[in-house]
N, C-alpha and C positions, 0 to 999 in steps of 0.2 A: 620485738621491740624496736624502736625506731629510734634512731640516733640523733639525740636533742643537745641542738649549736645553745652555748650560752655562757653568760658571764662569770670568770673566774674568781673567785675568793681566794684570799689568802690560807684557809684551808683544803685548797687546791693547790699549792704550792709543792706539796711531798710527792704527790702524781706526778706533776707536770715536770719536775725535775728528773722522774725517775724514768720519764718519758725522753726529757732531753737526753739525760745517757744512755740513752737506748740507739738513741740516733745520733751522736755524737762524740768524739774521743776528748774532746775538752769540754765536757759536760759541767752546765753550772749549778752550784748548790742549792740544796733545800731555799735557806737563807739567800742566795742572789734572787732568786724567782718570786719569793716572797716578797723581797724590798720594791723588787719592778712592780708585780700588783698593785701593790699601796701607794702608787704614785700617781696623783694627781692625771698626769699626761700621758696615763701607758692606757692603751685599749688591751685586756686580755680576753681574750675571746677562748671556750673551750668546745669541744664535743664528746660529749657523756655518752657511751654506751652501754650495753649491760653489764660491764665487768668496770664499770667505773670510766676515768677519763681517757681517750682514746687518741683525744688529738689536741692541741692548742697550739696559740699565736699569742703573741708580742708585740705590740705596736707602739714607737714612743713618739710624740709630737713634740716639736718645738719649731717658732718662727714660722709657720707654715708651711713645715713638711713633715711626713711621718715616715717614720723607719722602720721597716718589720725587722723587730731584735730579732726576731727566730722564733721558727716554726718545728713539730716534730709530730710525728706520726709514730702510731705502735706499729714493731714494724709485721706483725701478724693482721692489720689493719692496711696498709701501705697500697698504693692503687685504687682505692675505695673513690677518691674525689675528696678528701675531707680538709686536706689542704687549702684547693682549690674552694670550696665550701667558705673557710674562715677567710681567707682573704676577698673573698667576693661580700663575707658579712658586713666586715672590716669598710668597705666603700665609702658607703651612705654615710653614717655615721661620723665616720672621719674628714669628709666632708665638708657634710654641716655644722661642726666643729669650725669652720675656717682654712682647712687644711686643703692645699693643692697640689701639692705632690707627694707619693708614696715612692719610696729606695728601697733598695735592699743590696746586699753583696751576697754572691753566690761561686760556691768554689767553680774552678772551669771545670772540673771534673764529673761536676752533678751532673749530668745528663737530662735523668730523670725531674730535678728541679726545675734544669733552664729551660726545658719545654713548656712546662709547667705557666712560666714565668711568664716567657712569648707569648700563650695561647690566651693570657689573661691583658695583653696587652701591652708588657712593660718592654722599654727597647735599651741596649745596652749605650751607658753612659760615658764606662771609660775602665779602666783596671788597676788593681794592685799586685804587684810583682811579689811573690812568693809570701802570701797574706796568710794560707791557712798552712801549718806545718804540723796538727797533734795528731798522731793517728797515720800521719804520712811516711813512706823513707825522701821523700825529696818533697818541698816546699811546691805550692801549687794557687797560682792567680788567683785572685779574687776577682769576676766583672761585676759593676756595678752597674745595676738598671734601676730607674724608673719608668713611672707611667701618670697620666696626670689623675687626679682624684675626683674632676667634675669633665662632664663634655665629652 
């Protein structure tokens, strides 16, 4: 079976959280993921596999830039490209929407994300000093990159 990118409902909300704590020590709720869905301004973008949802993205738009809330992969899924995938979806759409630039914040730690991030074109912006701490024993940067959404 073939792993189909596609738009999340709010009855995707119990996956994708349980996805987010899979990949994250301040994992957010049922209920936080749910309320982002049903927001006008958030692109939720997911990837269904045969065991249900596998991977999703968060996108919130305002004044013409969009922010990827967060991303998360199963992490038995992890390497696939499906990251890469949803934010590549994410583009177009965003876009043509009005939208010109895509952010995001990324621990300095991620390795594996920052590549990620670089190969898809976004360049770093600037940092936040000791930004992620759950899951950590010492507090650890945030960088923050864009990359432009047209051009």
């Amino acid at each position: 079976m073939t792993d189909t990118l596609r738009a999340l409902t709010n009855g995707d909300a119990p996956a994708a959280a349980a996805l987010h704590a899979a990949s994250f020590a301040d994992a957010w709720s049922e209920a936080s993921v749910a309320g982002l869905i049903a927001q006008a301004n958030v692109l939720a973008l997911g990837i269904e596999g045969a065991g249900g949802l596998i991977a999703f993205a968060l996108f919130q738009s305002a004044a013409g830039d969009t922010e990827l809330l967060t991303i998360a992969t199963s992490p038995v899924r992890r390497g696939e490209g499906h990251a890469r995938r949803l934010i590549e979806a994410a583009l177009a759409p965003l876009a043509a929407a009005g939208n010109t630039r895509l952010l995001l914040d990324v621990a300095e730690d991620n390795t594996p994300a920052r590549a990620l991030y670089a190969c898809i074109g976004f360049t770093r912006d600037g940092r936040r000093k000791g930004y992620y701490t759950a899951g950590r024993g010492v507090p650890v940067d945030a960088l923050l990159m864009s990359r432009p959404l047209a051009g």
